[in-house]
C-alpha positions as CSV (number, residue, x, y, z in Angstrom):
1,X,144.5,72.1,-88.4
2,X,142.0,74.5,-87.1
3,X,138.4,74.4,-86.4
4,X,137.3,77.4,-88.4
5,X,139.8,79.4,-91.0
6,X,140.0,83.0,-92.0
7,X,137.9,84.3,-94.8
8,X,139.7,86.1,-97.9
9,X,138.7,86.3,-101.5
10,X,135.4,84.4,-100.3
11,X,137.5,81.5,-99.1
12,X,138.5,79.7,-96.0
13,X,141.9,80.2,-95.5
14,X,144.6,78.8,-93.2
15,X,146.4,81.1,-91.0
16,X,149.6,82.2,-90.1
17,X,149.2,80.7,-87.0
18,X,146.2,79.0,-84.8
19,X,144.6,80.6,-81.5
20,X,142.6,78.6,-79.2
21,X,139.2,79.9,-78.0
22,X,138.1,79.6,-74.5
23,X,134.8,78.4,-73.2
24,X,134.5,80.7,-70.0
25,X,132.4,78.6,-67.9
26,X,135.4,75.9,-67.7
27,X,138.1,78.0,-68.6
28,X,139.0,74.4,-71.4
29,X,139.6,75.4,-75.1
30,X,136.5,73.6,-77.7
31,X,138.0,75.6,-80.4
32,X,140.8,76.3,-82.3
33,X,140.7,79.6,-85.3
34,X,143.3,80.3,-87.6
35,X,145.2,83.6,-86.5
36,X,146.5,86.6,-88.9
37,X,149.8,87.8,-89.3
38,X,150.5,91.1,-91.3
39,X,150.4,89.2,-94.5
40,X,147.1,88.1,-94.6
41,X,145.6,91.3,-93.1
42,X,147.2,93.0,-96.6
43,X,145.1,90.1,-98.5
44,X,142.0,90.8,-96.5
45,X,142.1,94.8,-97.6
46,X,143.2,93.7,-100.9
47,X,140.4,91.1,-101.0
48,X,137.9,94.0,-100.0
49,X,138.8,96.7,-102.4
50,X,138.8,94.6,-105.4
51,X,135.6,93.3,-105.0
52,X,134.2,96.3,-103.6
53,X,135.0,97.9,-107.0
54,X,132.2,96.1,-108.8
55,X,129.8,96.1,-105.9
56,X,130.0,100.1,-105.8
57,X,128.1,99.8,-109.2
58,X,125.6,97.3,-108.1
59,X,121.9,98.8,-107.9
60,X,120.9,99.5,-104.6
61,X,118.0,97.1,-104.3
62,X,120.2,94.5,-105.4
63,X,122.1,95.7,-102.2
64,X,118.8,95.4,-100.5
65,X,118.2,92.1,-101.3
66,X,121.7,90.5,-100.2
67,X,120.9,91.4,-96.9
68,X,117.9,90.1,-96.5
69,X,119.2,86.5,-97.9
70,X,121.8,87.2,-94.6
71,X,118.8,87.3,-92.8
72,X,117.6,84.2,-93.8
73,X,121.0,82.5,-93.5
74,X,121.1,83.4,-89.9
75,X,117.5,82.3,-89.3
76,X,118.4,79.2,-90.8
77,X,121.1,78.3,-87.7
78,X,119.8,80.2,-85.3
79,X,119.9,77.0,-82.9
80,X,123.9,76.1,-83.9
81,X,125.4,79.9,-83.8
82,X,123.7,80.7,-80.3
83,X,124.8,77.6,-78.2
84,X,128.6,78.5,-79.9
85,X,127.6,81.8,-79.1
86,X,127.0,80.7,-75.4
87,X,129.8,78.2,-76.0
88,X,132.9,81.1,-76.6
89,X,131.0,84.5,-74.9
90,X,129.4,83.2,-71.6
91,X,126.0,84.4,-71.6
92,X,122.8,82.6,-71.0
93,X,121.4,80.3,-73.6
94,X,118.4,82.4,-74.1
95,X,120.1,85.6,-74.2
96,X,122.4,84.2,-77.1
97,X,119.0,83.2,-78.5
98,X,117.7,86.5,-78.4
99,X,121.1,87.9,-79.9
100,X,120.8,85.8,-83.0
101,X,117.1,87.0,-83.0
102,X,117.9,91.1,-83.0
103,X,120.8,90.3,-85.5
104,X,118.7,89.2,-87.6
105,X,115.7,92.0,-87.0
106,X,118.5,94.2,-87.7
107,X,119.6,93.2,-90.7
108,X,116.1,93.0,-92.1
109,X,115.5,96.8,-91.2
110,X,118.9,97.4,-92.9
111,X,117.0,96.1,-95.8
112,X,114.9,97.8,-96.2
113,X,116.9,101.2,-96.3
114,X,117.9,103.4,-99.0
115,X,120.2,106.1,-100.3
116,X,117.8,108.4,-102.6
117,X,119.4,111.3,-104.2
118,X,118.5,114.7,-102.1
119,X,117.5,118.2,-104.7
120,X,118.5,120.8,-102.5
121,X,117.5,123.4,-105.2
122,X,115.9,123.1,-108.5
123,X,115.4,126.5,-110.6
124,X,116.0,128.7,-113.7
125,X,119.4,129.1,-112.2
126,X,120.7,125.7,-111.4
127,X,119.6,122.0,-110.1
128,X,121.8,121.0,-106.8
129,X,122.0,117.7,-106.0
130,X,123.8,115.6,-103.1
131,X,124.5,112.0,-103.7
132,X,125.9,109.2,-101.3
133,X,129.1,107.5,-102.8
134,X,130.9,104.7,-101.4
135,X,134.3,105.2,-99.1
136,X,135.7,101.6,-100.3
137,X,137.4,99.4,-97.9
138,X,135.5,99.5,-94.1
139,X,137.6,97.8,-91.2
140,X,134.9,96.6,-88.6
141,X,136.2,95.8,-85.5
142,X,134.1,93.9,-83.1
143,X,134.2,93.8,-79.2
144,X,133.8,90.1,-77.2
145,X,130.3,91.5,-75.4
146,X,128.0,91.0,-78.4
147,X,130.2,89.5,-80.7
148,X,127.4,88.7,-83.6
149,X,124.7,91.8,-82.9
150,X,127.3,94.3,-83.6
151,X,129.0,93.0,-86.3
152,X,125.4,93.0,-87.7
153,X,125.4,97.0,-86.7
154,X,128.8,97.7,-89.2
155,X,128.9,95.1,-92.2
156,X,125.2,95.5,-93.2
157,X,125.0,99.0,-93.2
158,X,128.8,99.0,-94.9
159,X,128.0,96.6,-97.6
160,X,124.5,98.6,-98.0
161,X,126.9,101.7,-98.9
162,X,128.3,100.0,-101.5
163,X,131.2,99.2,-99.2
164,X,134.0,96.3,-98.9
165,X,134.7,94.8,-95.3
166,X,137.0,93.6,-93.0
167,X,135.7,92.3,-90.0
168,X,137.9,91.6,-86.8
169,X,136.5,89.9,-83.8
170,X,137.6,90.4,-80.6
171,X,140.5,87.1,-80.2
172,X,138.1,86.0,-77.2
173,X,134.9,85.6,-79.4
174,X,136.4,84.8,-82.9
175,X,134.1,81.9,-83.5
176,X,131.1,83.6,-84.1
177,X,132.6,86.6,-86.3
178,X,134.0,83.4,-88.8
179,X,130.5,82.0,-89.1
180,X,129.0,85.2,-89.8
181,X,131.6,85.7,-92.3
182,X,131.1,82.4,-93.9
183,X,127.2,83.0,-94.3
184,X,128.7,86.2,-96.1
185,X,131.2,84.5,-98.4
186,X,127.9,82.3,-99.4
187,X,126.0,84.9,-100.3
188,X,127.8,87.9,-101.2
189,X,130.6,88.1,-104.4
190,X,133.7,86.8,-103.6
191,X,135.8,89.0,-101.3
192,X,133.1,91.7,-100.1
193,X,134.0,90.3,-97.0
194,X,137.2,89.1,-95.3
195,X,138.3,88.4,-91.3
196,X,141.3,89.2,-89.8
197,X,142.0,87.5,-86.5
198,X,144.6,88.2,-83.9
199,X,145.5,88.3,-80.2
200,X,145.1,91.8,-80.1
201,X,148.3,92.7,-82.1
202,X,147.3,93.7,-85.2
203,X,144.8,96.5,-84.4
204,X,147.3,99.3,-85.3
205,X,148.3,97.8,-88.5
206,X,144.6,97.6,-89.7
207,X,143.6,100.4,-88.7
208,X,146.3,102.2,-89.8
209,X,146.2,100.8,-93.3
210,X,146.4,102.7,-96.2
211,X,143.9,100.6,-97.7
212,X,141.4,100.9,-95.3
213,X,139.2,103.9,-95.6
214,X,136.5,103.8,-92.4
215,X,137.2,102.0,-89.1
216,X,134.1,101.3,-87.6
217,X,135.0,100.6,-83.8
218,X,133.1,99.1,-80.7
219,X,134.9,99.6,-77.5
220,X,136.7,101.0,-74.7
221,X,137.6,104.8,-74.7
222,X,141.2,104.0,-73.9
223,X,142.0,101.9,-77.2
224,X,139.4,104.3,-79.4
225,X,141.7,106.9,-78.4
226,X,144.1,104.6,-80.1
227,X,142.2,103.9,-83.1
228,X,142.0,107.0,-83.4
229,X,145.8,107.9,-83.2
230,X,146.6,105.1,-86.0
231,X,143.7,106.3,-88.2
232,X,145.2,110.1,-88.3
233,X,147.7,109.4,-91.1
234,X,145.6,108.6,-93.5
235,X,142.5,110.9,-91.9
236,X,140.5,107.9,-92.7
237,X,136.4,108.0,-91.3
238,X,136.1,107.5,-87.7
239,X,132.8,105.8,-86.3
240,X,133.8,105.2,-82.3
241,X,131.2,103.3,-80.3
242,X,133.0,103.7,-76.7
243,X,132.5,103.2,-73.2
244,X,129.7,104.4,-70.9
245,X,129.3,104.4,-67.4
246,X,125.0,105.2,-67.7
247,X,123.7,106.9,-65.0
248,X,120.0,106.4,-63.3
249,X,118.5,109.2,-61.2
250,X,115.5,108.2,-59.4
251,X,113.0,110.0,-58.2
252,X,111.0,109.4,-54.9
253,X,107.4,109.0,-56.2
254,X,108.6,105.6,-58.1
255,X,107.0,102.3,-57.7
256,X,110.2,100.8,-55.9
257,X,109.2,97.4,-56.5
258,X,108.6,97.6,-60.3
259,X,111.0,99.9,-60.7
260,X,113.6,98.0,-58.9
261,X,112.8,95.2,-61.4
262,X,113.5,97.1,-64.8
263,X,116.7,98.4,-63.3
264,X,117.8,95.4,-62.3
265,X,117.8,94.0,-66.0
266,X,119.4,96.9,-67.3
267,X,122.2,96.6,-65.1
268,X,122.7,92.7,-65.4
269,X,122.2,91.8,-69.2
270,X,124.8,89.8,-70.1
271,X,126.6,90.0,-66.3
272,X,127.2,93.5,-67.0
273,X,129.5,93.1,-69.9
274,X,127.0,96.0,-72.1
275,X,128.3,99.5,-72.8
276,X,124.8,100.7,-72.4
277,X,124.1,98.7,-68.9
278,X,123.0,100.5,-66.5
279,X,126.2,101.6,-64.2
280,X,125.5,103.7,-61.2
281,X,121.7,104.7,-59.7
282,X,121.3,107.7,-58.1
283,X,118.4,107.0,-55.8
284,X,116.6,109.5,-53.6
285,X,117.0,109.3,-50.0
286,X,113.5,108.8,-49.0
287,X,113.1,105.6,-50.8
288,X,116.8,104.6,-51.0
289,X,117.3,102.1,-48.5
290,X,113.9,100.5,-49.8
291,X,115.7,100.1,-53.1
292,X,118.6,98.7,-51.9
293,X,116.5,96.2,-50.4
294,X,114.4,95.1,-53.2
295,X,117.7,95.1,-55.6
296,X,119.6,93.0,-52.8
297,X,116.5,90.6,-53.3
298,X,116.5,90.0,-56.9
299,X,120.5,89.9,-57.3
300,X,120.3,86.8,-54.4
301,X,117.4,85.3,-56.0
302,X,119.7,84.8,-59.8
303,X,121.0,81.3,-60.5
304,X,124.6,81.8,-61.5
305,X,125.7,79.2,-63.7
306,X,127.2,77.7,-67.2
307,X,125.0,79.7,-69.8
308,X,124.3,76.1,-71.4
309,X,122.6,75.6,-68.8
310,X,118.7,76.3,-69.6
311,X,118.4,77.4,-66.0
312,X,120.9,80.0,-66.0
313,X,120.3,84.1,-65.4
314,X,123.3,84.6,-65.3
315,X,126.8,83.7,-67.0
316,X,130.5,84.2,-66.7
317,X,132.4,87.4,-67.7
318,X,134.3,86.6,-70.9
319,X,137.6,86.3,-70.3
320,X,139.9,86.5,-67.3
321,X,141.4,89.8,-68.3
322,X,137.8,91.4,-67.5
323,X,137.0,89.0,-64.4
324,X,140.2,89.9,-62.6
325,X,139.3,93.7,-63.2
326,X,135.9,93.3,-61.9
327,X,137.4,91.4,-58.5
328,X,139.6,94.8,-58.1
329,X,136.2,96.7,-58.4
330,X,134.5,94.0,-55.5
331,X,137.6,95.1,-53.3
332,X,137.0,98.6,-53.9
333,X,133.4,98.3,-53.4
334,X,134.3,96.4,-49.8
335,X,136.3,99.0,-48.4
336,X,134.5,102.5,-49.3
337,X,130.6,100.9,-49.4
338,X,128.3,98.3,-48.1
339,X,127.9,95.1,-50.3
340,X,124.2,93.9,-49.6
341,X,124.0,91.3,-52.2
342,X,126.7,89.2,-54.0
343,X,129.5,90.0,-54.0
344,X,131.5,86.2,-54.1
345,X,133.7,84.7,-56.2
346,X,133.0,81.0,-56.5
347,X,135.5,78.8,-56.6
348,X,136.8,76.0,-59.2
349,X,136.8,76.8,-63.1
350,X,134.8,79.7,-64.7
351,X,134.9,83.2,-64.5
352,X,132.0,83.8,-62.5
353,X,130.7,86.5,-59.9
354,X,127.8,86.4,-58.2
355,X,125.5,90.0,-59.4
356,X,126.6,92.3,-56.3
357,X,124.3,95.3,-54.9
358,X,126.8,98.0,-53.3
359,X,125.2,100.7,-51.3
360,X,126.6,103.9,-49.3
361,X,129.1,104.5,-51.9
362,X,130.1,108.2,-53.0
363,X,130.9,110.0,-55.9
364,X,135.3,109.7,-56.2
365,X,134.9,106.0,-55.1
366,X,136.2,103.6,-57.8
367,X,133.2,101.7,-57.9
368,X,131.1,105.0,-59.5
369,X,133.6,107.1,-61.6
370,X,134.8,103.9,-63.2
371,X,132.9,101.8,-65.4
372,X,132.9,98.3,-63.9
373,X,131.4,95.9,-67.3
374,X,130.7,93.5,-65.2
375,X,127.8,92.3,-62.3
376,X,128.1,95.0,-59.5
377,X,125.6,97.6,-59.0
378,X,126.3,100.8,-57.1
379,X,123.8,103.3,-55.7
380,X,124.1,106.7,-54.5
381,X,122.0,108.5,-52.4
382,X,120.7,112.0,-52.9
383,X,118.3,114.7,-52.0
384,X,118.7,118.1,-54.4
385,X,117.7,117.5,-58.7
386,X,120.2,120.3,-59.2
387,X,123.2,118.8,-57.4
388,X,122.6,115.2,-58.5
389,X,122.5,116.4,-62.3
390,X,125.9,117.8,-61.5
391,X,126.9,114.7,-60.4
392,X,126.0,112.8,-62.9
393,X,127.1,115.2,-65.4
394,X,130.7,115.6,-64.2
395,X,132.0,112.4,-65.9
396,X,133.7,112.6,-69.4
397,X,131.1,109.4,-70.2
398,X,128.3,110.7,-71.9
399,X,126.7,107.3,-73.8
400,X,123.4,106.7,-72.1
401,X,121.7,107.7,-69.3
402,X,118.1,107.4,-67.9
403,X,115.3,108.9,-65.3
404,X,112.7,107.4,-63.5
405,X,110.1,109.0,-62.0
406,X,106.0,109.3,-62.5
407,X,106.0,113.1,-63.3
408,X,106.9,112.6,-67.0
409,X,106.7,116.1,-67.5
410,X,109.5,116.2,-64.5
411,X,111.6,113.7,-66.1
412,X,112.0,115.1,-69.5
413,X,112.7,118.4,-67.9
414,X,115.7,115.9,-66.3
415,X,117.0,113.9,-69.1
416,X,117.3,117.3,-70.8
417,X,119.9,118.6,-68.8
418,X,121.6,115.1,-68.7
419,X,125.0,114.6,-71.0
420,X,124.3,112.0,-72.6
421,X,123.5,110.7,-76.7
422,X,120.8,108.8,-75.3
423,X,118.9,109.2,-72.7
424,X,115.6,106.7,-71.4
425,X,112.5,108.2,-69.5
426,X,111.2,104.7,-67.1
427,X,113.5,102.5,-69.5
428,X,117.0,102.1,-70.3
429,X,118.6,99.9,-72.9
430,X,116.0,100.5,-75.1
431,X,117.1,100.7,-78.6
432,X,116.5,99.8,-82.3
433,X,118.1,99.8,-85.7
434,X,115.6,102.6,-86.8
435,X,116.8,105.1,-83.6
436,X,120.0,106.8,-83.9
437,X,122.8,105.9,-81.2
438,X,125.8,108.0,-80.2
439,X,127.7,108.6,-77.7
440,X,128.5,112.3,-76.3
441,X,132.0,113.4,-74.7
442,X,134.2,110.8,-74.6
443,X,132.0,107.4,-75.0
444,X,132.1,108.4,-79.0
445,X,132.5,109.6,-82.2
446,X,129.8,109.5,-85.1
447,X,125.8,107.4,-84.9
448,X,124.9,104.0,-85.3
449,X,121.8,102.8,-86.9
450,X,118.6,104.2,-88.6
451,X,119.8,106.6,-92.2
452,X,122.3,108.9,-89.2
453,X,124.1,105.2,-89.1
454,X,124.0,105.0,-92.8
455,X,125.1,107.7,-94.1
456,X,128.4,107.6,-91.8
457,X,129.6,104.3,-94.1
458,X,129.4,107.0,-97.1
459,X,131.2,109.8,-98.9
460,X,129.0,113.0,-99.5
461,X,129.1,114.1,-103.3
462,X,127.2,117.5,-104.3
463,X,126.8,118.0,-108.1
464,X,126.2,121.2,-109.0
465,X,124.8,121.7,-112.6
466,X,124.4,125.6,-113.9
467,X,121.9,126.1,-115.8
């Protein structure tokens, strides 16, 4: 029998089948979840759209007030979900910590949001009015990186529409996803909320539902593209959350130490595994080697270890799909650059790999046109603003992007010409549930967050009243 069940018609529910979860520090299952089959993802829509039926008429600050009991709910077990959370994703004990802590921040800000009706005119000749309806059944499908914190980015917001859900996490972080959906199922009416879990085999059929009308997807380009494709049928709503390969350019009047530092974060959050990490600096060549020094020294000085472990910077990658990926980007990185920190592969269980600093590396190679998700760092040297913004710019990734330099004025005239949704001045994974987030090109379709994010999980109505 399995560990956790499924959740349909604000029930647990046995599966089809059971799936074993991995801890990726030891590679050994602690869990088992019950598994979908086609069958129960029909119950799971049908679940949805019945009770979403009734919650479409429920006042919004009744709305409001559902989410913030979430809130509490996760508050409540912060402890327990973030050593699971450590337990099935990898990361560091306090990183899981703060996860559980921005879910809920979140989900309070969601809160405290609102859909008021907009008067666009209001005269002798008529009264115009534009009103926010509910789309009805939203499939919310959640990548294995942040398994909890963006769940929290789709189901509040969803539910805050006036929305039904069905939330899929990723097969390698399911754990997580059922708890969140059993804090749900406790608080919400029964069905507003439903899982569907799989080994990555029913993607197509959810999303190609009839009965699902938004897909609400966080992950790589190559299977939004796919979403995408299963979506057009039924031309259901589309919000794409894809990937990123964020450049830094780095100007040569920086503090190299401190600068160094923040970089350094934003590139190993997680060991990588972020959409928004920072993925390839472009570093002036009057301070370059300087940087690749002081990076080399803080990538040798993490401990590397079981995220359980109180001690740990730095975890595993998730799942061995992902770690044997990023050991074809270290052998890449050995032949066309310079690896001056990292760069091993410890042996015995776990899926770990020391944080690796490559220098001397080009624009073409591997190691910068691809993004890597995972603990490697490239840097690029260069001397002309004009050329490097080419650079930078040539990539179909356009999801985040930052520029560091002293001369503020200088580097917003930069991050103005960069091709990117978002783009940091001295920062870079900076971001909040009352700050828009979208990716340009190909790392997206539609915004996340503040009322942008909102209004994406509803239907525009006008009503148009002659006088």
């Amino acid at each position: 029998m399995s560990d956790y069940k499924l959740w349909i018609s604000g029930k647990p529910v046995d599966g089809a089948a059971e799936m074993s979860v991995l801890n990726p520090a030891t590679e050994e299952p602690f869990a088992t979840i019950a598994r979908s089959d086609k069958t129960l993802v029909d119950e799971a829509i049908a679940s949805a759209g019945a009770a979403q039926k009734m919650w479409a008429k429920t006042p919004i600050t009744e709305r409001q007030a559902v989410l913030t009991k979430i809130a509490d709910a996760l508050n409540a077990r912060n402890e327990e979900i973030a050593r699971i959370l450590t337990t099935e994703q990898g990361k560091p004990i306090m990183e899981s910590t703060a996860e559980v802590a921005y879910t809920e921040a979140f989900i309070r800000y969601f809160a405290t949001m609102d859909l008021a009706v907009e008067v666009v005119q209001d005269d002798a000749t008529k009264r115009v009015e534009v009103h926010r309806r509910p789309l009805g059944v939203v499939a919310c499908i959640i990548p294995w990186n942040f398994p909890l914190l963006i769940a929290a980015f789709k189901v509040p917001l969803a539910l805050l529409a006036g929305n039904g859900c069905v939330l899929k996490p990723a097969p390698t972080t399911p754990v997580t996803g059922a708890i969140f959906a059993e804090i749900c199922a406790d608080i919400l009416p029964a069905g507003l909320v439903n899982t569907v879990n799989d080994e990555n085999d029913l993607g197509a059929y959810l999303t190609g539902h009839p009965g699902v009308a938004k897909v609400s997807f966080t992950g790589s380009t190559e299977t939004g593209k796919k979403v995408m494709a299963s979506a057009a049928g039924t031309l259901k709503r589309l919000t794409l959350e894809l990937g990123g390969n964020d450049p830094a350019i780095v100007l040569p009047d920086v503090d190299v130490k401190e600068t160094a530092a923040k970089m350094y974060a934003a590139a190993f959050m997680n060991c990588g595994q972020v959409c928004l990490a920072l993925k390839r600096a472009y570093v002036h060549e009057s301070i370059y080697h300087e940087m690749c020094e002081e990076l080399a020294s803080l990538a040798n000085a993490t401990i590397v270890g079981d995220g359980l472990d109180p001690k740990t910077q730095l975890g595993p990658l998730n799942n061995k799909m992902q770690y044997e990926k990023v050991k074809g980007f270290l052998a890449n990185a050995r032949q066309v650059g310079q690896i001056v920190a990292g760069g091993d592969v410890p042996e015995g269980r776990g899926y770990f790999i020391t944080p690796t600093i490559v220098c001397d590396v080009r624009d073409g190679d591997e190691i910068v046109d691809l993004e890597q998700f995972g603990p490697i760092m490239p840097l690029i040297k260069f001397s002309c603003i004009d050329d490097v913004l080419a650079r930078v710019n040539r990539l179909n990734f356009g999801l985040g992007a930052s520029v560091w330099s002293n001369d503020l004025d200088k580097a917003k005239e930069i991050a103005m010409q960069m091709e990117s949704g978002t783009v940091w001045i001295n920062t870079h994974l900076d971001f909040g549930p009352n700050i828009p987030f979208g990716g340009a090109k190909q790392s997206g379709i539609g915004v996340e967050f503040a009322q942008e994010g909102l209004y994406e999980f509803t239907q525009i109505q006008v009503i148009n009243q002659a006088k």
